[in-house]
Wavefront OBJ file of the C-alpha trace (Angstrom):
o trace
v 0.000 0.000 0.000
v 1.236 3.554 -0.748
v 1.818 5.878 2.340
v 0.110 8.861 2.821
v 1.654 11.883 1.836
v 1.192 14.388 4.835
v 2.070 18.229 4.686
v 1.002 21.075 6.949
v -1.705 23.132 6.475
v -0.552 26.998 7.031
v -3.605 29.172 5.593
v -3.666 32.648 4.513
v -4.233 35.406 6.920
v -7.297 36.648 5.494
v -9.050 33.024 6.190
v -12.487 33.929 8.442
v -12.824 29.977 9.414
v -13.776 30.093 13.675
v -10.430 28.623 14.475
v -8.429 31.049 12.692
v -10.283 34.006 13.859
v -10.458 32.296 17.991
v -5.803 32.167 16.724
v -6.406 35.832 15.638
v -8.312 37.267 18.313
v -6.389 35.610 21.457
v -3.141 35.886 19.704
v -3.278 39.555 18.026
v 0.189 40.350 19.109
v 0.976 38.086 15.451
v 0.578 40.896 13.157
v -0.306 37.896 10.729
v -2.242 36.212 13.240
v -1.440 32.670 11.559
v 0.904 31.708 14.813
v 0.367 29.145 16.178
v -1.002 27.708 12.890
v -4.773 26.915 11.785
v -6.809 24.586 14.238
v -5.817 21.919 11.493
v -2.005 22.001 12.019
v -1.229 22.770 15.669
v 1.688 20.677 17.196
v 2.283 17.936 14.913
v -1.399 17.617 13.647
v -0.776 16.715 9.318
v -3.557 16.438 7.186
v -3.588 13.926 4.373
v -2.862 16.013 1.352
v -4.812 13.397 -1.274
v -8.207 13.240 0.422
v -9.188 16.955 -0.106
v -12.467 16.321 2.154
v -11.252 15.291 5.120
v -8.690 18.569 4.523
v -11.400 20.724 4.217
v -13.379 19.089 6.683
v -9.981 20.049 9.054
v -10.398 23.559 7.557
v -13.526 24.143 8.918
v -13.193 23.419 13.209
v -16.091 22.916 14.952
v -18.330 26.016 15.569
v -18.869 24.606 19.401
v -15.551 24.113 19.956
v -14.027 27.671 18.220
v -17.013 29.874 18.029
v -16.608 32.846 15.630
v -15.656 36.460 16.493
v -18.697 38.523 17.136
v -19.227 41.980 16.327
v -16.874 43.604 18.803
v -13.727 41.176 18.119
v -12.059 41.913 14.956
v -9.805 38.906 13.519
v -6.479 40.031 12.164
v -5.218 43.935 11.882
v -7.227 47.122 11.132
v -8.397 47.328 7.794
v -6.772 50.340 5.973
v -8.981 53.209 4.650
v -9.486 52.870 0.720
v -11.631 55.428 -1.019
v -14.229 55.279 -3.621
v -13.912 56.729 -7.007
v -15.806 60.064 -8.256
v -20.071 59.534 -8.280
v -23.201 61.520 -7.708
v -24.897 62.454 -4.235
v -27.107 59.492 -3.720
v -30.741 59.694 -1.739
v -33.776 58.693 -0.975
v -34.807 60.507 -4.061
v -32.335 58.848 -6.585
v -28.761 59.804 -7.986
v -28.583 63.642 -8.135
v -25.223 65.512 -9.073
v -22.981 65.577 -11.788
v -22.047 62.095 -13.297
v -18.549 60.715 -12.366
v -17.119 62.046 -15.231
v -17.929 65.148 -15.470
v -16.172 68.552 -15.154
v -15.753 70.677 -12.080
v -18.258 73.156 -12.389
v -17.822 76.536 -13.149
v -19.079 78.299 -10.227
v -18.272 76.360 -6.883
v -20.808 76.168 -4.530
v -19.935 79.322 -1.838
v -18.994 78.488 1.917
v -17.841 79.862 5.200
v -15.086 78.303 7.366
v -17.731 78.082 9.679
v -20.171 76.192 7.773
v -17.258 74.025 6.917
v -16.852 72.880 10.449
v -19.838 72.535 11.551
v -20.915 70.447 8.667
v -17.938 68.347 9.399
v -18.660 68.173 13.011
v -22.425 66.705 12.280
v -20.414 62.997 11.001
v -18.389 63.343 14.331
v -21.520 63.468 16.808
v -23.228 60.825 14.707
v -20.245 58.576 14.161
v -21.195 57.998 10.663
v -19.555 54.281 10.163
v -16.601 54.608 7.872
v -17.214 52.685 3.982
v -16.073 52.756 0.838
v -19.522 51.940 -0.787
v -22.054 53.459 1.553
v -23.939 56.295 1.303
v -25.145 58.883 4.963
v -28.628 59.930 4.415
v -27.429 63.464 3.078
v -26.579 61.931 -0.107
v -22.384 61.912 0.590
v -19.784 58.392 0.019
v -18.561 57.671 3.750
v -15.179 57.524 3.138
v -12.166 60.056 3.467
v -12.830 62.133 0.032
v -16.623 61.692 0.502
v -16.493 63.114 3.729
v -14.229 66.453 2.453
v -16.712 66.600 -0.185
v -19.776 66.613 2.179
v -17.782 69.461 4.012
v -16.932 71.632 1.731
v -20.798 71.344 0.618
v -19.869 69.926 -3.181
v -22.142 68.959 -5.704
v -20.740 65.332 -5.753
v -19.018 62.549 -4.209
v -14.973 63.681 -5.113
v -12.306 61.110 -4.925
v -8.274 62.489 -3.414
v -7.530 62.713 -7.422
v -10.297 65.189 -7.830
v -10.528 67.566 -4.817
v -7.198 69.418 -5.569
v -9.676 70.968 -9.207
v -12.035 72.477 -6.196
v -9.131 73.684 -4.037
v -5.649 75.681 -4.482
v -2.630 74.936 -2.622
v -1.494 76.762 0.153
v 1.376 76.758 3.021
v 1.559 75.132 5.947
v 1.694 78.629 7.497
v -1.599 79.584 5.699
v -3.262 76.654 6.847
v -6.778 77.698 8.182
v -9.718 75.517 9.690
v -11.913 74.303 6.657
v -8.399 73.616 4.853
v -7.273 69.843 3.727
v -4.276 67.852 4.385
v -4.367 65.544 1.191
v -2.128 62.891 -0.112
v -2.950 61.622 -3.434
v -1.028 57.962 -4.044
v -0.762 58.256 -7.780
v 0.929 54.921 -7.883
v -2.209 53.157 -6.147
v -4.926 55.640 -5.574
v -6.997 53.004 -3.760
v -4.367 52.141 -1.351
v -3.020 54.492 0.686
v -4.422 57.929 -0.470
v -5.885 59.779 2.285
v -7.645 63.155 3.213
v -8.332 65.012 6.316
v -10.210 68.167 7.178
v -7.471 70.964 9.353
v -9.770 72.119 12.341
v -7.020 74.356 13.281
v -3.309 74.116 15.534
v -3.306 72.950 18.994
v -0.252 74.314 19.912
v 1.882 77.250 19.713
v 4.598 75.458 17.797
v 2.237 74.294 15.209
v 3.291 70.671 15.360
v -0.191 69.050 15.877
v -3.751 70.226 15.309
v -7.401 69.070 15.495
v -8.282 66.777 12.184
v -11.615 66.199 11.022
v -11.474 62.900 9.486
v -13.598 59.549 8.134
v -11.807 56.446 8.912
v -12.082 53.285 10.431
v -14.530 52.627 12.458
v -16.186 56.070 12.438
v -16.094 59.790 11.943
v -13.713 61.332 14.245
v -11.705 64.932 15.479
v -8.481 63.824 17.001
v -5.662 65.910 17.755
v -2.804 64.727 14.953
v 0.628 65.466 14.305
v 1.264 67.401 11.601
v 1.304 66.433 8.914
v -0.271 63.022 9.826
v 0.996 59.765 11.433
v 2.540 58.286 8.580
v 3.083 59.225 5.107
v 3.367 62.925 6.730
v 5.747 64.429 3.927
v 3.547 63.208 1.457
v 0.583 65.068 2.141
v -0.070 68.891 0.863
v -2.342 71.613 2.382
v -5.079 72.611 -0.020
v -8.136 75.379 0.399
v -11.422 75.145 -1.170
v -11.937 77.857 -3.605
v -15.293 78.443 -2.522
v -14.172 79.702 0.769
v -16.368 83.058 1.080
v -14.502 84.210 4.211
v -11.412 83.626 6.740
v -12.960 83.102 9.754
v -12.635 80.207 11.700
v -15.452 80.588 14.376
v -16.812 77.937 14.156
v -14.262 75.233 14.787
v -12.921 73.917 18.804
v -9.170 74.208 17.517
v -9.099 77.717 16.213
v -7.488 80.215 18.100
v -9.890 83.212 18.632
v -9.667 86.512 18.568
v -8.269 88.210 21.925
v -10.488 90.127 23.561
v -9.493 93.249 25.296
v -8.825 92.910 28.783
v -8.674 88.888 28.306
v -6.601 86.446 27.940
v -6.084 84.987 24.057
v -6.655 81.202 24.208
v -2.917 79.762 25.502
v -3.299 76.149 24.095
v -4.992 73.096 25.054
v -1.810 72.326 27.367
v -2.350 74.682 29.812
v -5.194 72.665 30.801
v -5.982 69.456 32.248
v -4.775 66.985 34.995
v -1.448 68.255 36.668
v -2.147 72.065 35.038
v -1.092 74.708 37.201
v -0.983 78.164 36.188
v -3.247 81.510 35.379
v -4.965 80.482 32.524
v -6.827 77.527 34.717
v -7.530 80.700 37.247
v -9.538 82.960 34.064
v -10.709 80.091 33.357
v -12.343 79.363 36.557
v -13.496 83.111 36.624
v -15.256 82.671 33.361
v -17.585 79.984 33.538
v -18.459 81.135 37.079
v -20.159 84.076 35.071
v -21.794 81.997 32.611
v -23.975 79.512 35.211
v -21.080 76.891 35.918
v -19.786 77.574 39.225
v -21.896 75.276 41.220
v -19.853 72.434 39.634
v -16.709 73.857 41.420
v -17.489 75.544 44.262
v -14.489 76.513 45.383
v -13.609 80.009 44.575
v -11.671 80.064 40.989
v -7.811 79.245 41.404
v -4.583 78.159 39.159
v -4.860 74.553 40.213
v -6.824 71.998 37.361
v -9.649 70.462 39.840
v -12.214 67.464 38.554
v -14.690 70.447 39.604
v -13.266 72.496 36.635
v -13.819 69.801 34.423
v -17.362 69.386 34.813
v -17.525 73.292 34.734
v -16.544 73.270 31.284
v -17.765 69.875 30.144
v -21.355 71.404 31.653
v -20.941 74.949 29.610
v -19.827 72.497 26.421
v -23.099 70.238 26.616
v -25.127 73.725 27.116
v -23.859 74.343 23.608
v -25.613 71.060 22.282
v -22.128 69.322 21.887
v -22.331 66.050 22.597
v -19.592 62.652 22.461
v -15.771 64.167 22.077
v -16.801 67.671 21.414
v -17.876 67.815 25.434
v -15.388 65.991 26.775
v -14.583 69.065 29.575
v -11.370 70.047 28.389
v -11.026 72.841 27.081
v -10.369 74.393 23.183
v -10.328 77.535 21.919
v -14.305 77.334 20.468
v -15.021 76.900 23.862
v -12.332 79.901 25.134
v -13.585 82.138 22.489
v -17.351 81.862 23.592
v -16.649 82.517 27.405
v -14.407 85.476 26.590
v -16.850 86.727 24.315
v -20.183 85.987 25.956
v -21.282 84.355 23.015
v -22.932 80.587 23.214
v -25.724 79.659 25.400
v -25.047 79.675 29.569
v -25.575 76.759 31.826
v -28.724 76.920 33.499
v -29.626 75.228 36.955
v -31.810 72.260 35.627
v -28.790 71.042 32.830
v -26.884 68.118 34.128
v -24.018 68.509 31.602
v -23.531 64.688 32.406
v -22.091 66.916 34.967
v -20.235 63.982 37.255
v -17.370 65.028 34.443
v -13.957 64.370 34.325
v -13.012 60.917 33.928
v -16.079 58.008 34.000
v -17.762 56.634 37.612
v -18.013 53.798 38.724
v -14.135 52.790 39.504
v -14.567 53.883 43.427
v -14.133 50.098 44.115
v -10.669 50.215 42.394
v -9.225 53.162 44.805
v -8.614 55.645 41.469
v -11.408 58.187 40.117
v -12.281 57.789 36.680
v -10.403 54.020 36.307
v -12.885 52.226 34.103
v -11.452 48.594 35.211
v -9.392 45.920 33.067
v -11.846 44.762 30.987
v -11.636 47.229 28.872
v -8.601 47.164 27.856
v -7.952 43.731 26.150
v -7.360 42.028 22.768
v -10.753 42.474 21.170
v -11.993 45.179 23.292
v -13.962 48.418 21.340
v -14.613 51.266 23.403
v -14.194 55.189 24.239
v -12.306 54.609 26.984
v -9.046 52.811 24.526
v -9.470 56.069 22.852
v -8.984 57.987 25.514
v -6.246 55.628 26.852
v -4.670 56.333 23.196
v -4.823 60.131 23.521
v -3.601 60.777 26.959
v -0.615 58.936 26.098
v 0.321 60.888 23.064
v -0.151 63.881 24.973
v 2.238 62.167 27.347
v 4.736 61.250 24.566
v 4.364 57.604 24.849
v 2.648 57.346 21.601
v 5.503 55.985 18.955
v 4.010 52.848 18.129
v 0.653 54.371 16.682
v 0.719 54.152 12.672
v -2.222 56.203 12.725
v -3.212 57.778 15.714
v -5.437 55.587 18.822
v -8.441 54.793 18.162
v -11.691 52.620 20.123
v -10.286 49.274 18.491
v -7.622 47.899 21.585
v -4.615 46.903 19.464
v -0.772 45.481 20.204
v 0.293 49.614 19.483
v -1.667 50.525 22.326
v -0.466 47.482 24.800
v 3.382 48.662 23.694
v 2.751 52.276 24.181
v 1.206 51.442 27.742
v 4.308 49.417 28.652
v 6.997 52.406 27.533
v 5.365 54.175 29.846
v 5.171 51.704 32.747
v 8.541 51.197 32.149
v 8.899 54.870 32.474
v 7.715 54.547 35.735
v 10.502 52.357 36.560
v 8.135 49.178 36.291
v 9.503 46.083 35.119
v 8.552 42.779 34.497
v 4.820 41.874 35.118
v 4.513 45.206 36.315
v 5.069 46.628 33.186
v 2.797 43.826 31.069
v 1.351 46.603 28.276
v -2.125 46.298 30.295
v -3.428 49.851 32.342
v -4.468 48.744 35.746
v -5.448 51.387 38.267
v -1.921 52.670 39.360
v -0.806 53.171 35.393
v -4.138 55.190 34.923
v -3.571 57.284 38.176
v -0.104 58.812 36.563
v -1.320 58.765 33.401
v -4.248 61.214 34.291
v -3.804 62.280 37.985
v -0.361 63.389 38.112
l 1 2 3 4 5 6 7 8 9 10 11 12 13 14 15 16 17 18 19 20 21 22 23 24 25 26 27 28 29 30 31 32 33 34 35 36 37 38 39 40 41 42 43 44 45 46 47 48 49 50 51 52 53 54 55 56 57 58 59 60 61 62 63 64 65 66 67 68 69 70 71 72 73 74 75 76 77 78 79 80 81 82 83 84 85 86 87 88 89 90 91 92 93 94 95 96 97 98 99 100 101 102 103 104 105 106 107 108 109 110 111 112 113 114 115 116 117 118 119 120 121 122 123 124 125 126 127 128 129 130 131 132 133 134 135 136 137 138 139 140 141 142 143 144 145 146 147 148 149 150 151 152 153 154 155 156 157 158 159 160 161 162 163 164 165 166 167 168 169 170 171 172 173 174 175 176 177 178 179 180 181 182 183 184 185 186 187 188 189 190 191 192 193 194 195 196 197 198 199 200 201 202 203 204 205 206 207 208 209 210 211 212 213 214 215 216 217 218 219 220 221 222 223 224 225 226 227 228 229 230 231 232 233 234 235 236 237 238 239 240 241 242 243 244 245 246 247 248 249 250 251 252 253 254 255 256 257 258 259 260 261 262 263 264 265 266 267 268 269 270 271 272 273 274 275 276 277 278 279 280 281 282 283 284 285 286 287 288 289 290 291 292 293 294 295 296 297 298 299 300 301 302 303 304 305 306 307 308 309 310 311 312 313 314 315 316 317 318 319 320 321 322 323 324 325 326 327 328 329 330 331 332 333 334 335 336 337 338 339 340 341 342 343 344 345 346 347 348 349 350 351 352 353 354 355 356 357 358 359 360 361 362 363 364 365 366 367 368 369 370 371 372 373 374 375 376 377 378 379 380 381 382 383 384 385 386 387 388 389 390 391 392 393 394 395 396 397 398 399 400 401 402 403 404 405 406 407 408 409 410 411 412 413 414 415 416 417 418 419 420 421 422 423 424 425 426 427 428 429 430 431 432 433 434 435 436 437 438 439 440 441 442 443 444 445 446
């Protein structure tokens, strides 16, 4: 009798068989996620090449043994964010717009910076899900260039090769909320080209600033380095030529105008956990005056309290800002309207979500605001591993993002944890990647 002819079975990563997503999803530090094998070929498991059935019957484990990855656990790494090409607005009513070929029109569509941003900002409070094929209910593709194109109010779903007809390029130095940061990949337009909406500097050496942007999973405003997180020489600034106006009202990351007797808005890090220093002081003073002093009692001083927090998380929701735009620290939007009286004022009845600051519910732990392990784990999809993400850029332990943190936990965010453990001085299981509630005390405390 012949003998069997045995070989391992190593599948591709993309394979969405229950075993090889249970490998993916306990094992995501394997950026293939094929260690330690499919279910097929672990240890010293062969499968008979010549009978193809019993292979494929190998292929696909057991759904009570491996179940599949639900919703929330994603098998293998973060997509990337491909685009979709030129094509009409598309609506309840039908295709409307020009056809995907046709020419820019003649006379753009008029704007304001300020209709820019707040157009922009209605796909951040709704978390419009990111997609190269879908369509949002205002007609607009929801991906990267559909997004810009829904912005900037045009009369058609764009693609990166097309926006630069509606815009003209500018300097970094002219940059202005409502601007672009676009990078066109002529060599594969559909695989790496990207666009994001500026939303204005967030600090005073202009090295990061608030971007608008649709990606994966959702619409989002995250502070970015400039020019982006990878790719960053690549990408150019561009304006829309429709811009009726320069002012940048309407956006959280524009500096505003000083008013006399006032302080100008000093940049985001003068405030927060740890800030000491005048600007936490006027702050204090100002949203007193506008209704928000009950949520700090004490009288207005330099030192960042969790009081101040809810003070200006409170004024922020009186606004109608909801999700990240009222997350209580704050930007120069929210500077600009205390300084200038303008915006709505906090009124007794408004609970602002008022307990503020940092999420309940983590007394048992000893640490305000710690949310508890869970959270934070291969698989895990949440606000808090955005947070997480942000506080540590802001800390400078944010080198192994490729694209800026994000709701998804992933093996950048476990590695950009442990640099800073090990900043601490941790080593060894005390520095595992994994926030427990000493790691989030100096992370947001100190």
């Amino acid at each position: 009798m012949e003998p069997p002819v045995f070989e391992e079975i190593d599948p591709a990563g993309d394979c969405d068989c229950p075993g090889c997503a249970h490998w993916r999803r306990v094992l995501p530090q394997s950026r293939s996620g094929r260690f330690p094998g499919h279910p097929a070929a672990r240890g010293t498991a062969l499968v008979v090449a010549a009978v193809a059935s019993t292979t494929l019957a190998a292929h696909a484990a057991p759904a009570a043994v491996l179940p599949p990855a639900g919703p929330d656990v994603f098998a293998g790494e973060e997509p990337g964010t491909p685009q979709g090409p030129r094509s009409p607005l598309h609506g309840p009513g039908g295709q409307a717009g020009p056809p995907a070929g046709a020419e820019r029109p003649a006379r753009l569509p008029a704007t304001t910076r300020a209709d820019i941003i707040a157009r922009a900002r209605t796909w951040v409070t709704r978390k419009v899900p990111y997609g190269v094929t879908s369509y949002w209910s205002d007609g607009y593709r929801q991906d990267c260039s559909g997004y810009v194109s829904m912005a900037w109010g045009l009369p058609g779903n764009e693609w990166t090769g097309s926006l630069g007809d509606y815009a003209e390029r500018i300097t970094k130095a002219e940059l202005q909320p409502g601007d672009v940061l676009l990078y066109h990949n002529a060599g594969d337009p559909y695989g790496g080209s990207h666009v994001v909406l500026f939303g204005g500097w967030t600090d005073a050496s202009r090295s990061q600033y608030a971007a608008y942007e649709q990606t994966v999973p959702h619409t989002r405003r995250r502070t970015t380095p400039y020019a982006y997180w990878n790719n960053s020489s690549r990408y150019v600034p561009y304006r829309y030529k429709g811009v009726t106006d320069g002012a940048a009202r309407s956006t959280e990351a524009a500096g505003p105008p000083a008013a006399e007797g006032r302080l100008p808005f000093p940049g985001v890090a003068y405030f927060g956990p740890g800030a000491d220093n005048r600007h936490v002081a006027e702050l204090g003073r100002l949203l007193a005056g506008r209704g928000a002093g009950r949520f700090h009692p004490a009288a207005p001083g330099p030192r960042w309290t969790d009081g101040v927090r809810r003070a200006v998380r409170a004024f922020q929701e009186a606004q109608g800002w909801r999700g990240a735009a009222a997350d209580g620290l704050p930007g120069p939007l929210t500077w600009e309207l205390l300084v200038s009286g303008g915006g709505r004022d906090v009124h007794s009845g408004d609970s602002a979500s008022a307990t503020g600051g940092p999420p309940s519910g983590s007394s048992r732990h000893g640490v305000r605001g710690y949310p508890g392990r869970a959270l934070f784990r291969p698989g895990a999809v949440n606000d808090q591993v955005t947070r997480l993400g942000e506080q540590l850029v802001r800390k400078g332990f944010g080198r192994y993002y490729a694209d800026g943190p994000g709701p998804r936990w992933s093996e950048a965010d476990r590695r950009n944890v442990e640099a800073f453990q090990r900043a601490q001085g941790w080593r060894g299981g005390a520095a595992d990647g994994y926030p427990g509630p000493e790691t989030w005390r100096r992370l947001f405390l100190s």
